[in-house]
N, C-alpha and C positions, 0 to 999 in steps of 0.2 A: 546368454549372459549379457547385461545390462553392463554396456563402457559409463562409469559414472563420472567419470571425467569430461567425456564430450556430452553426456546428458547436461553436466554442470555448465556446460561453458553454453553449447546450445540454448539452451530456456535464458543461462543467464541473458544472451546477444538477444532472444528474443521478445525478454520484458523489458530490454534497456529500449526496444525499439519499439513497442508497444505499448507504454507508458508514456514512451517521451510526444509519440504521435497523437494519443489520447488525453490523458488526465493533465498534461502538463499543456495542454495546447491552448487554453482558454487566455493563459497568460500573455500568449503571444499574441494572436488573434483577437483579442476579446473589445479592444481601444476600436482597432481599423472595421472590424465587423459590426461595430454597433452603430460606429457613424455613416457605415455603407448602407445598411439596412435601415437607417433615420429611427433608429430605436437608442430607448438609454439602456446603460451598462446594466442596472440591474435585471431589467428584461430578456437582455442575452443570456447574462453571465447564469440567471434562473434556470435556462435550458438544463447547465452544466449538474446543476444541483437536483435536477430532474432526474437525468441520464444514471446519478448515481443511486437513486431511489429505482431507477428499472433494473438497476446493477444487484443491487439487493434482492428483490423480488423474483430476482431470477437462477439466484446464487444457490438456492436449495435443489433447484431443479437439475441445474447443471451438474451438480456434484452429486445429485443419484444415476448421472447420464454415465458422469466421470468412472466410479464405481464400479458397472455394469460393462461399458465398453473399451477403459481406458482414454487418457487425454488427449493421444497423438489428433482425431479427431476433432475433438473440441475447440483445441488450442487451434490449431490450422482453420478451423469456420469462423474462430474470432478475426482472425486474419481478414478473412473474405468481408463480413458481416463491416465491420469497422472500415477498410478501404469503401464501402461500398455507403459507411455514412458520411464519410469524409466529402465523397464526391458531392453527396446531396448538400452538404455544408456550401460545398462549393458556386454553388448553382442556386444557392436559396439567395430568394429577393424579399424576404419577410420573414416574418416570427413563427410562421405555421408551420412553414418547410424547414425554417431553421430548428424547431422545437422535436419536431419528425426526424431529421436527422440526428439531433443529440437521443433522441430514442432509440433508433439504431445503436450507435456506437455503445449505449450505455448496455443492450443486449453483448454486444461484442467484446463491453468489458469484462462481463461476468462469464461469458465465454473463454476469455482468454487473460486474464491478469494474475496476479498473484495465487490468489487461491487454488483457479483452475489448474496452475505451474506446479505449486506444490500437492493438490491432488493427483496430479498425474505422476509426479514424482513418488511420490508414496503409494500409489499402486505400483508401481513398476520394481521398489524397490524394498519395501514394508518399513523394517525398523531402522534399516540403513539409511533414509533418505533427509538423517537429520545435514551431516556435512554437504549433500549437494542443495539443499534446501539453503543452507547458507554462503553456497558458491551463487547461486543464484540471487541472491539477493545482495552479496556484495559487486557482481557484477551492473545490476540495474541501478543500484544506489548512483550512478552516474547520467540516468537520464534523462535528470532533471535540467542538468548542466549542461547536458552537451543537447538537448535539444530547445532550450532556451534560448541560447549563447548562438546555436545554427538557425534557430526560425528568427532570429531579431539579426542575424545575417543576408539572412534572403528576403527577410522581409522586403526592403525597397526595391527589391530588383525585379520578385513574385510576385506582390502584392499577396493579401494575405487569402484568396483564390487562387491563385498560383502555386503557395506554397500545398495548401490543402489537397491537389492534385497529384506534386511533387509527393508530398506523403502518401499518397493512396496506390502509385508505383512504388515507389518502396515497400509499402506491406505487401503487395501482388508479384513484384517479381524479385525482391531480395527476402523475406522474415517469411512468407510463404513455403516457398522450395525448400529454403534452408530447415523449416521446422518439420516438413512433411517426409523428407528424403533421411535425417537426424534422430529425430524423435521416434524409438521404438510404441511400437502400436502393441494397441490390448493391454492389459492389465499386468504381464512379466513375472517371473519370480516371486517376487516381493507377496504380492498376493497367492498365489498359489502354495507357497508355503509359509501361509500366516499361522493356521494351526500347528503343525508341526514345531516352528519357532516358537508358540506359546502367544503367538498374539490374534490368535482368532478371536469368532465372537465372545464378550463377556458381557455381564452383566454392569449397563451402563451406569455410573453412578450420578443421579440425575443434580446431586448439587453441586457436584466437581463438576459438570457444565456449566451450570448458572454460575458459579463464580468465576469459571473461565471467561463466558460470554460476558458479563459485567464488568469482569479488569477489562479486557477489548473493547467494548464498547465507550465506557467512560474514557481511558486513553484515549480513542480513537476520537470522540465529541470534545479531548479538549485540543488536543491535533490541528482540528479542522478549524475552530474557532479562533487557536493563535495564531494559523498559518494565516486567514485570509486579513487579522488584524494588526501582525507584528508589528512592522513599519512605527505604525501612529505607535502602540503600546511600547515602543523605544523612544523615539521620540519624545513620548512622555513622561517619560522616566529622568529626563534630562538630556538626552543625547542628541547632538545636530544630525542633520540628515545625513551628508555622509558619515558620523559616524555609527549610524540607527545601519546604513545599507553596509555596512562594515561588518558590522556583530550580525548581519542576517544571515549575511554569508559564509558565517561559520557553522550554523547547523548544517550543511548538507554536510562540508568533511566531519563536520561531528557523527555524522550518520555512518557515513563511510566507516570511520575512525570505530563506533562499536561494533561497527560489523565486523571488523578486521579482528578487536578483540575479542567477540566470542569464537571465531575462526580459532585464533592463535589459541584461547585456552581451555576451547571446548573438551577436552579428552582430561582436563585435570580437574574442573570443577564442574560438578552436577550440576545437569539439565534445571534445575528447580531454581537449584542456588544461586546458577548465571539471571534465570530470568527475574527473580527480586531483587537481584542488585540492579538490571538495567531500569527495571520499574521506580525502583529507587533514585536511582543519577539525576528523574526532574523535581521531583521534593527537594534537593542538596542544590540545584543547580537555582532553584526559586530562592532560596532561604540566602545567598549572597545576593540578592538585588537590594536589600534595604540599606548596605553598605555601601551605593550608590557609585556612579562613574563608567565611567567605558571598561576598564577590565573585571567590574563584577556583573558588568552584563555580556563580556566575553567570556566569561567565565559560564554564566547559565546558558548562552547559547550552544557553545560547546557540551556541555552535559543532557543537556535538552535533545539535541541533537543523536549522541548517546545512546541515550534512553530510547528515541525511537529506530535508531537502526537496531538494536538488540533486539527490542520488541517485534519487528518487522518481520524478524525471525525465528521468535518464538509462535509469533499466527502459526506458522505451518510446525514447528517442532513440536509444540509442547500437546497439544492434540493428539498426535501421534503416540506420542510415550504413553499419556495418560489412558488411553480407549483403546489403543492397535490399529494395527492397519484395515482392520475389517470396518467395513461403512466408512472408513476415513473421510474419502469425499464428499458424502453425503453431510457426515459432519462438518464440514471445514464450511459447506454449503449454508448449512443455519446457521452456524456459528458469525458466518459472512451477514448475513438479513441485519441483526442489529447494531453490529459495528458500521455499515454501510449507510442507512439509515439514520443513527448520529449523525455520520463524517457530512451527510448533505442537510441535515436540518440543523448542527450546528452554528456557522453563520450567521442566519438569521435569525435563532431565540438568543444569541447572547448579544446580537448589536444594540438591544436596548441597554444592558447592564453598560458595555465596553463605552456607550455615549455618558453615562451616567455616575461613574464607577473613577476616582484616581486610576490611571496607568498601572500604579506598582499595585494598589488593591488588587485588579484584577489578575493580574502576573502570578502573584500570591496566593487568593484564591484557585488558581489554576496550578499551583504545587500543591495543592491542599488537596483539592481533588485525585491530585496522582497519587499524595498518601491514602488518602480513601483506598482508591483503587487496587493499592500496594499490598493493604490487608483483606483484601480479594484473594489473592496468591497465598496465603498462611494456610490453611485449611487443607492446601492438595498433596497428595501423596501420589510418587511413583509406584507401580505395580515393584515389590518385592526385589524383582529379578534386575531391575532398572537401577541405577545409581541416583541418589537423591539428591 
């Protein structure tokens, strides 16, 4: 019998620590490391955007490994694979080794990040794995902060090779142990009685995919585009800088903040219904920016914000309901290729538009898009037995 309690809390401790050390690191590092290596920012920061195109590429693979063996492995090799690109990060004196090590780690991420958390989850647990899939990610919704906030702590004391190392004992001798000793191995219950529960193999409905993958991917490419240009895109809305870094820092609690709500009212309103209202919250959160001022862009930041911790949680929920738990990972594994592949080529196809484009144009066109997206979700239907 699978404790879903310590599974929750478990994965959650170990994507707060494995995010915070990976995807969120470039942030930290990315200033000190370009002018150590006499390269410019975009050069480095390219690696980052690389690593998550090998995160892709590698996402299908892993979630037929997931499937077949269960995650406890996988998850635990991300650990290893990732300490072991950190070090190389640490140790590169150019772009080669540094580009090689963001290769590593980007293996590592698709080894062990979200997907791979919630594939393991959902084998171990089948239909059940929708509440721990959302303890899990209301856990990590903090690793942005808390390892920001600690690497621009040690920064001056580490430098940003010091810290690099310092993370690479952390993933080896804390998020390691903890996930290998914790994390029930093999595929568990959950799969074993998928046909019995009714959710064995079915016949896939192949455009309830594509419109899954399309909502995911389009969110996810506009995600990525606002995240690396908010700053300026407030800014140019009217807002001084402090109070542009004011309103930025209300998306993460905003993240927080949806994840807590679908937590709290997951059991009264259907799976479906929860995820087109979070889909929803950045089209409503866009539409007060013309109203202009610091609280109607605190206003979309917090909804914004919202929208993607709901969504965060739907990746792994709403797959599950829709197909079962049978091939789950595998799925979650394709389904990963093209949202991962926006998240890293978004960037740089919109920095021509974001140079060329009013602030609020682009703001705006970017809730427009989320409505696109929004009527992606219209079309799907739960299996019968599921609550809609």
């Amino acid at each position: 019998m699978v404790d879903r309690r310590r599974l929750g809390l478990v994965l959650g401790i170990n994507q707060t620590l494995s995010w915070g050390m990976t995807f969120y690191l470039p942030a930290v590092i990315g200033a000190p490391a370009s002018e150590s290596l006499g390269a410019s920012g975009f050069a480095t920061l390219g690696a980052f955007s690389w690593a998550l195109l090998v995160t892709g590429f590698c996402a299908p693979r892993v979630g037929r490994w997931i499937d077949r063996h269960g995650g406890r492995g996988a998850i635990a090799g991300s650990i290893v694979v990732m300490a072991a690109g950190q070090v190389m990060l640490a140790f590169a004196t150019g772009l080669p080794v540094w580009y090689l090590a963001w290769t590593v780690i980007g293996i590592g991420m698709a080894l062990g990040l979200y997907d791979a958390a919630f594939a393991t989850t959902g084998t171990l647990l089948g239909r059940e794995a929708g509440p721990v899939i959302t303890g899990i990610t209301l856990l990590a919704g903090f690793a942005s902060t808390v390892f920001w906030s600690l690497g621009a702590a040690l920064l001056p004391q580490l430098g940003w090779r010091g810290l690099l190392l310092l993370y690479a004992g952390l993933m080896l001798l804390v998020n390691l142990p903890m996930t290998w000793a914790l994390v029930p191995g093999g595929t568990g219950p959950g799969r074993a009685g998928a046909a019995a529960a009714g959710g064995g193999r079915r016949r896939i409905d192949r455009r309830a995919v594509v419109c899954l993958a399309g909502f995911f991917t389009l969110r996810w490419f506009i995600t990525s585009a606002i995240a690396v240009h908010v700053l300026d895109l407030l800014q140019g809305i009217g807002l001084g800088t402090t109070e542009a870094i004011a309103v930025a820092a209300l998306i993460g609690p905003g993240q927080v903040a949806g994840r807590i709500l679908e937590w709290s009212v997951g059991t009264r309103v259907g799976l479906l219904a929860r995820a087109r209202i979070g889909a929803l919250l950045f089209p409503l959160g866009a539409a007060l920016l013309p109203a202009g001022g610091p609280a109607a862009a605190a206003g979309f930041a917090l909804l914004y914000g919202m929208s993607n911790g709901i969504l965060t949680i739907n990746r792994g929920t709403l797959p599950l309901a829709l197909f079962g738990p049978h091939g789950y990972a595998t799925l979650l594994g394709w389904l990963a290729l093209p949202v991962l592949l926006a998240q890293a080529s978004a960037p740089t196809l919109t920095a021509p538009l974001v140079a060329a484009l009013p602030p609020l144009q682009i703001l705006l066109m970017g809730g427009a898009l989320a409505a696109a997206a929004f009527l992606l979700l219209l079309p799907l239907r739960l299996p019968a037995t599921d609550p809609a």
